[in-house]
Structure formats: structure tokens, C-alpha cells
N, C-alpha and C positions, 0 to 999 in steps of 0.2 A: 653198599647202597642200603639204605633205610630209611620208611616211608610209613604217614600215619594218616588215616582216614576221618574224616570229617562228616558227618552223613545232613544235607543240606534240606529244604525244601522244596518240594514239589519232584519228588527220587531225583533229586542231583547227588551229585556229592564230588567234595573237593579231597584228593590226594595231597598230601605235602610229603614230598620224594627230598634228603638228602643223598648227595654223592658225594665218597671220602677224598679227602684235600688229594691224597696221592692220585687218584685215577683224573683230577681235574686235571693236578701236574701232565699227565700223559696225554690227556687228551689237549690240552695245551700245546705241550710239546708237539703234536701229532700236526696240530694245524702252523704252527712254527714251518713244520718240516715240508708240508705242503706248499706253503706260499712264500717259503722265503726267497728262492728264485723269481719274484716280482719284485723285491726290493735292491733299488742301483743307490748302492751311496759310498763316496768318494774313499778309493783308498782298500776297498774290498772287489774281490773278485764277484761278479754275479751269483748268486745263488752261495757264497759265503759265509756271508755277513752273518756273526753271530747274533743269537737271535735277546742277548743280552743288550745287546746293541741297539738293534730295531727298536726293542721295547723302550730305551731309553732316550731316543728318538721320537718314537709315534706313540709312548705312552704303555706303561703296560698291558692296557686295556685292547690293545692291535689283534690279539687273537682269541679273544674273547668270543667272538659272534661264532668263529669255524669250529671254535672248544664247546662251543655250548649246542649248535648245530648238530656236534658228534655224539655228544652225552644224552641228551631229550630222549632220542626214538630207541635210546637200548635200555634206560633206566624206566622210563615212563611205563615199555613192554611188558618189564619181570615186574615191576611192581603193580600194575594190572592183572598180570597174571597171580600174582601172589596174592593181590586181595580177595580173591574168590567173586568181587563186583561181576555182576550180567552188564557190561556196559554199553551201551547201544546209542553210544554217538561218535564223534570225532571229540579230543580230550581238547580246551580250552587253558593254553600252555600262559603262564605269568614266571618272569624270572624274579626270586627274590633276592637270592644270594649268590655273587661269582667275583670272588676274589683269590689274588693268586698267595696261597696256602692257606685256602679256609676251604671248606667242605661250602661246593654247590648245591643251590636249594631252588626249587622251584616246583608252584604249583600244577596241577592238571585238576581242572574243574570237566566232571560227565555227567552223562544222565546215565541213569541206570535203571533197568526194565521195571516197571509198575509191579506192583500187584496185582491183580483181577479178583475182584469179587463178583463169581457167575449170579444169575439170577435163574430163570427155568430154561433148559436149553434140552429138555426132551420133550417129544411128541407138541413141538412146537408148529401152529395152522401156519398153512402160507395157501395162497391161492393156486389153486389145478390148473394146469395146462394143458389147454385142447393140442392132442396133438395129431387128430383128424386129418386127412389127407385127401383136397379137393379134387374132381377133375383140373377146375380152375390152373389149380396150383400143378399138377401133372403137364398141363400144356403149354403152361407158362416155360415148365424147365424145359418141354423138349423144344419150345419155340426159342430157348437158349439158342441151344445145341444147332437147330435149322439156321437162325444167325450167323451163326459163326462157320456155317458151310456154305454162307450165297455168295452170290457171284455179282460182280458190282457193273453194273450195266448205264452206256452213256446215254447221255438224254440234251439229243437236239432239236425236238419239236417241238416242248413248252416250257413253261417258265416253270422258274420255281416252287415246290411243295412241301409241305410240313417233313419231316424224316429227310428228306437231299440229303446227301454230302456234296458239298459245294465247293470249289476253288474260289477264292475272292482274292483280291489285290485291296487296302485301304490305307486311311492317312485319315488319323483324328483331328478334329481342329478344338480349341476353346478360346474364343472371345476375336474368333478367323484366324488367331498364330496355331502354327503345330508344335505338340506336347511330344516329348521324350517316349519314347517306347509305346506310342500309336498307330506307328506303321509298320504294315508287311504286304509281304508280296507270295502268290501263290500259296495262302493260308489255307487248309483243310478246317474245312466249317462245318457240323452237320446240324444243320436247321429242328431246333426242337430240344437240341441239347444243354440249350441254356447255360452254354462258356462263356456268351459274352454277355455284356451287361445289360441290364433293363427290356428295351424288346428290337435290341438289334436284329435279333434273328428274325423275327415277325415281320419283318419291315422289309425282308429280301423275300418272302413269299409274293409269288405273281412276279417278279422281274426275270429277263429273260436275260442267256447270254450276251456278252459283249453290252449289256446296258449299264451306264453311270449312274449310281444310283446315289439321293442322301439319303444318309439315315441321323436322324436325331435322337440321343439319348439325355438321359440325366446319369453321373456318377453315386455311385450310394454314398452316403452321409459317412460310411466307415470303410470307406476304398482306402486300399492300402497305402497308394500315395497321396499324402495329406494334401499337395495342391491342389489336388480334382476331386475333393472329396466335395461331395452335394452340387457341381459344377454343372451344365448343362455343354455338351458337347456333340457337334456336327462329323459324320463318319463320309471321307467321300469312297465309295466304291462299287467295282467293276467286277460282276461279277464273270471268271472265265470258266467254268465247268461245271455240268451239273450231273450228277450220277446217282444212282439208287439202289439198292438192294433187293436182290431178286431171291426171294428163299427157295431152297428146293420142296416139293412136293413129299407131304409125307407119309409114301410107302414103304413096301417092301423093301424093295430095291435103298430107298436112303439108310433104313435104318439096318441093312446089312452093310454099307459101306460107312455108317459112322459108330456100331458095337457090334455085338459076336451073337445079336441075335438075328432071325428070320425073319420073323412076322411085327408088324405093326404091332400086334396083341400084347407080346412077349416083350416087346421092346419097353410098352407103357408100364406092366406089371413090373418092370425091372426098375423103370424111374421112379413109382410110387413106393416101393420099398425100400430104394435112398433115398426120399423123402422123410420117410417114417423113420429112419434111423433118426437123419437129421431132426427130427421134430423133437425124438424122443431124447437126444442127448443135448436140443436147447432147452427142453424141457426140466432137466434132472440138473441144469446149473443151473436156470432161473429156480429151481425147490431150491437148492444149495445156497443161492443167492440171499433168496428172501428170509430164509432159515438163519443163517448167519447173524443178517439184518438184525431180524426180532432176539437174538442172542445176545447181540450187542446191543441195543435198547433197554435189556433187561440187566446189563453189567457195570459195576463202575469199575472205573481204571484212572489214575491220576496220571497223563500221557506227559510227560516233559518236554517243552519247546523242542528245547537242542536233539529231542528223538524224532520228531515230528524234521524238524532242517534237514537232519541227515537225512532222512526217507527220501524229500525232496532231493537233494545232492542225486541221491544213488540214480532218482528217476528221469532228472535231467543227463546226468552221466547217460544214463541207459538210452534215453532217447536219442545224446548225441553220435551215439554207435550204429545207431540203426539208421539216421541219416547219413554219416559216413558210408556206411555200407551199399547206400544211393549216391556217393559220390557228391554229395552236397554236406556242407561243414555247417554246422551249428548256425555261427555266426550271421551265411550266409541267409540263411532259414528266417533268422529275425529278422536280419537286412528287409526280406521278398516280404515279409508279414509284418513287418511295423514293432514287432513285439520287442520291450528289454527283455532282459536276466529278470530283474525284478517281477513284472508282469507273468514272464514264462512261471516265476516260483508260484509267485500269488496264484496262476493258474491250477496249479499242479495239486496246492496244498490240498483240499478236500478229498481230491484221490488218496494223496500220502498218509493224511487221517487216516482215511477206513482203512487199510489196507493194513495200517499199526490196528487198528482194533481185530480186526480180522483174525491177524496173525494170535495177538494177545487171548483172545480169548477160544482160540481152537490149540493153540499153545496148554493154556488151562483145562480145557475138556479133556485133552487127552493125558497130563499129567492127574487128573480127577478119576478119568474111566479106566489107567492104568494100563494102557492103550502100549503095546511093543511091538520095538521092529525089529523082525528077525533077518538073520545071514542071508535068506533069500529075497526077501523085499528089497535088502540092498542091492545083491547080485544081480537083481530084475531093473531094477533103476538104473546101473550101473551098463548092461546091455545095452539097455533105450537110447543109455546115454551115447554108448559108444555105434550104436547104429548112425544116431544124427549127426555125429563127428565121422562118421564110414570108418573107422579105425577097428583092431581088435578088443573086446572088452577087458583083457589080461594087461593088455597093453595102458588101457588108462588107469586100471589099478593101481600100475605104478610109477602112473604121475601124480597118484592122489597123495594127499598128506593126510594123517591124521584128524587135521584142521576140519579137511574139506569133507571127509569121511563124516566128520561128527553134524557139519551141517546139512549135507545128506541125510544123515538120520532124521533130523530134528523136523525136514522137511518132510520125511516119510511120515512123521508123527502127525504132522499138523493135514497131508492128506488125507490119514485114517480118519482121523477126528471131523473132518468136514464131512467122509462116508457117513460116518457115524451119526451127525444128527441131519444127513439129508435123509439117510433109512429110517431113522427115529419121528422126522417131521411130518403130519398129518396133514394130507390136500384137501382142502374146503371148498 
């Protein structure tokens, strides 16, 4: 194998990788031996038939795609690796030569990481975060906490009020026919909540059990199912239950049965100082955040499409994992929301941007500040890691490769470096 680099416009650059006539022969040969049990022709036993044969039959060119299939992902690899390219896409494969006894040729078009040229990234202003700590806000969390301990109590002496959770049974109409996926029965509704669209819920205020009610709505203009979008629609419904939420009272007594304090006092003093965490460590990403920002403002980098796609790819991948992991597929996700592929990318790109500058240029900071990560930073990461997998940390040492070891590091780097100018950036 031998391969020569081409360096392109806007950091592409095109590889032209040859492969020697004998290893095509083989890998020829390879895919012969593969699929020649599919070919039945008269006179040969299955899976026989010489493959001098077939070729002269279906053309030499019959094993071609499996021979070339085989070659691409191991010649493409060493020669990537061998160019010393930062390549940061998926490689853009062109076949230009495969014939049987001549040296295989084909290109691989990538992007390859930018440059950066920083501009001021110390003691850069970004604006202070109040991270003050209200009553308000104190009672807000523990009237969380009281929520999520009351006790839901029926209500059959009036009609409905703002906050209910309500049982309703309904049946949508538009234009008096009924539309697809507008009815239920025994639906949990809580009034206020604004689930359902426009001012359904307001419209079941003051109606009492067992009462038939309409309600009239308008669908929004970007309702997900494009017949009903901007439509005006009739709800007929019955409402059958009304219930409400009784908080508990909050003393002593609660707040010894919902933490491991005594007194109301101690209780509050304990909430306002998970607050203040909380404050202070939204605080220290929005500095990180804005820091960044103004870094990347001040830097040029000439980003190449095809780096920019992949980002995308990786974040659609990643999303479709995390709806997996809810038991809903991708697919189905667009289905429920109207969205393509297309749309989903076009969504995503501005994230996928920043996030290549981000990297790029705390990538640069910390090659510029000289910035190392030592045995223990990994060891420490590696911990973390193996805590969130619940495994031992010894144990995923070695499942790690080299590979994954080096991007570990790289990402150790690029955390110092964000330390580095959120301690360096000045709050105004």
C-alpha cells in the first residue's frame, strides 16, 4: 500500500491510497470464496463452480464491489494513520482504479482540524452572577418537597378550580366529523397545566361532575398534525372526578419525616445552602460559558463543512441513544413531531458549530498554556468513570485501548483549559 496527500482548500485534503495488484488478487479471491456458494450454474455442483468460470459468465467485474468493500476500511486506516493528518470527519471514498492485475486506486477526500489563531483569552469580562439566596426562592423548594408529600383528596361538593386534577372522558370534533387520536376516556387532566391546547383547561373551570361540557378550541398554526393545524375544533366532555392536593403543614413534625433534621429552622438553613451550591455552580458554567464565548469572538479558525456534518452525525447518533434508552426509536420521535433528518440536522447545526469552536480553541489554550495531564488526573477520571458504569476501575483499564486512553487525555486537557480561563476571567 502507498498513498500520497494532496492538501485542499478550506483544511480538506484528498489521500490517493494505491493497493498492490497481488493483495487485490487476494482480496478478490476472498470475496470469490465468499459468495461462490450463490452461484447455481448447470453442470457444477453448488458452491463449486470455479470462479474462473463465474467470471466468465457474469463478467470479471462480479467480485469487484466485495474486493473493494474488503480493501477500503484497512488501506484507508494505515494510510490515515501514516499521514500524521488530525482528521476530523468521516473520509469521502471515490473509486478510481480496480482492475483484475493492476494495483487498486482510490481516493479518500477529509477535513482536517483547523488552525486557530487565539485572540485575548485571559482575564477576559463576562458578567457576575447574583448568586444570592431568597426567602422566596427557600420556599419555593420546600413547597417542592410539601407537593410531592400531599395527599390527593376527592372533591364532591363543587365544581371545578384552577390546580384540580380532573378525570374527563372526550371526543374532538372538526367541521362535526371526529379526527384521529381526539379521544379518551378517563384522561388525568390537571387544570392549569396547560397539556392541552389553547384554553381547554379554562373552559372546564366552574363545571361540576357528571356535567357535559363543550369546550371550543383553535389548533396552533404549527400543531404537529398538519390537518388540524390553525383549525378550529369542538371537545365534547364529561367531566368524572375532581381531586386536589392537600399539602402538609410545615412543621416539625413534617420536616422530621421528609430529612434527618428536627426543627423547621434547621430544615430551612439546610435548603438554602443547596441552593447556594446550586447558585454557585450555575454560576461558574454561565462565567465558563460567557468566557468561552468572548474567546471564540476573538479567534479565527477556518471550520471545514465535512467537520461541522460529522459533529452533526455524532449528535444525532447521540440523541438517537438517549431516546432509545426511553424506549422510543428516532424515527418514531420525527413521526410524533413532524420533523425530517433534514430539519433535525439543520436544527442541530448551530449547536454543532459552537461546540467545534469550543473544543478548538480550549484545544489551543491549552496546547499555548502548556497545560499537562498527569497519571493521576487520568486515574481520577477513570474512577468517575467506573463508578457511573458501578464496575471496578482496574477493570475498565482493561477494556481501554490506547485509542481511547489518548482521548481521555485530550479531554482532560481541554477541561483544564476551560478551568483555566473561567479562574483567569474577570466578573463585571
Amino acid at each position: 500500500m502507498s498513498f500520497t496527500v494532496e492538501t485542499m482548500e478550506k483544511n480538506m485534503a484528498k489521500l490517493t491510497i494505491e493497493v498492490d495488484a497481488a493483495d487485490v488478487e487476494k482480496a478478490i479471491q476472498k470475496a470469490y470464496t465468499k459468495q461462490k456458494s450463490k452461484f447455481n450454474i448447470s453442470g457444477f455442483r453448488k458452491g463449486k463452480v470455479p470462479r474462473q468460470i463465474i467470471e466468465k459468465m457474469y463478467g470479471v467485474e462480479v467480485f469487484y464491489e466485495d474486493a473493494v468493500n474488503e480493501m477500503i476500511p484497512t488501506a484507508y486506516t494505515e494510510a490515515a494513520e501514516e499521514s500524521k493528518l488530525e482528521i476530523v470527519s468521516r473520509p469521502k471514498i471515490d473509486v478510481v482504479n480496480i482492475k483484475k492485475g493492476e494495483n487498486f486506486v482510490f481516493t479518500a477526500e477529509v477535513a482536517v482540524k483547523p488552525e486557530v489563531t487565539l485572540g485575548e483569552y485571559k482575564g477576559i469580562e463576562v458578567p457576575k452572577s447574583d448568586i444570592e439566596v431568597t426567602d422566596e426562592e427557600v420556599q419555593e423548594e420546600i413547597d417542592k418537597t410539601r407537593d410531592q408529600n400531599a395527599r390527593m383528596v376527592t372533591v364532591e361538593d363543587r365544581p371545578v378550580q384552577d390546580g384540580d386534577i380532573t378525570k374527563i372522558d372526550f371526543e374532538g370534533f372538526v367541521d362535526g366529523v371526529a379526527f384521529e387520536g381526539g379521544k379518551g376516556e378517563d384522561y388525568p387532566l390537571t387544570i392549569g397545566s396547560h397539556s392541552f391546547i389553547d384554553t381547554f383547561e379554562e373552559q372546564l373551570i366552574g363545571k361540576s361532575i357528571g356535567e357535559d361540557v363543550e369546550v371550543n378550541v383553535t389548533f396552533p398554526e404549527q400543531y404537529q398534525a398538519e390537518e388540524l393545524q390553525g383549525k378550529p375544533a369542538m371537545f365534547k366532555v364529561k367531566i368524572k372526578e375532581i381531586k386536589y392536593k392537600e399539602l402538609p403543614e410545615l412543621d416539625d413534625d413534617f420536616v422530621q419525616d421528609v430529612s434527618e433534621f428536627n426543627t423547621v429552622d434547621e430544615y430551612k438553613a439546610d435548603v438554602k445552602a443547596n441552593i447556594t451550591v446550586r447558585k454557585e455552580n450555575e454560576a461558574k458554567a454561565k462565567k465558563e460559558d460567557a468566557a468561552i464565548e468572548k474567546i471564540i469572538e476573538g479567534a479565527t479558525m477556518d471550520i471545514p463543512d465535512a467537520m461541522i456534518e460529522f459533529q452533526v452525525e455524532n449528535m444525532i447518533d447521540d440523541f438517537a441513544r438517549r431516546l432509545q434508552s426511553q424506549g422510543l426509536a428516532i424515527e418514531q420521535y420525527m413521526q410524533y413531531t413532524g420533523l425530517t433528518l433534514d430539519k433535525l440536522k439543520e436544527d442541530m447545526k448551530p449547536q454543532a458549530i459552537k461546540r467545534i469552536q469550543s473544543r478548538l480553541v480550549l484545544e489551543k489554550i491549552a496546547e499555548v498554556e502548556d497545560i499537562q495531564v498527569t497519571d493521576e488526573d487520568i486515574n481520577n477520571e477513570i474512577e468517575e468513570m467506573a463508578k457511573a458504569y458501578m464496575m471496578e476501575a482496574d477493570k475498565l483499564k482493561e477494556y481501554m485501548g490506547d485509542a481511547e486512553k489518548e482521548n481521555m487525555k485530550a479531554d482532560i486537557a481541554v477541561k483544564k483549559a476551560a478551568d483555566f480561563v473561567t479562574a483567569e476571567a474577570k466578573e463585571v
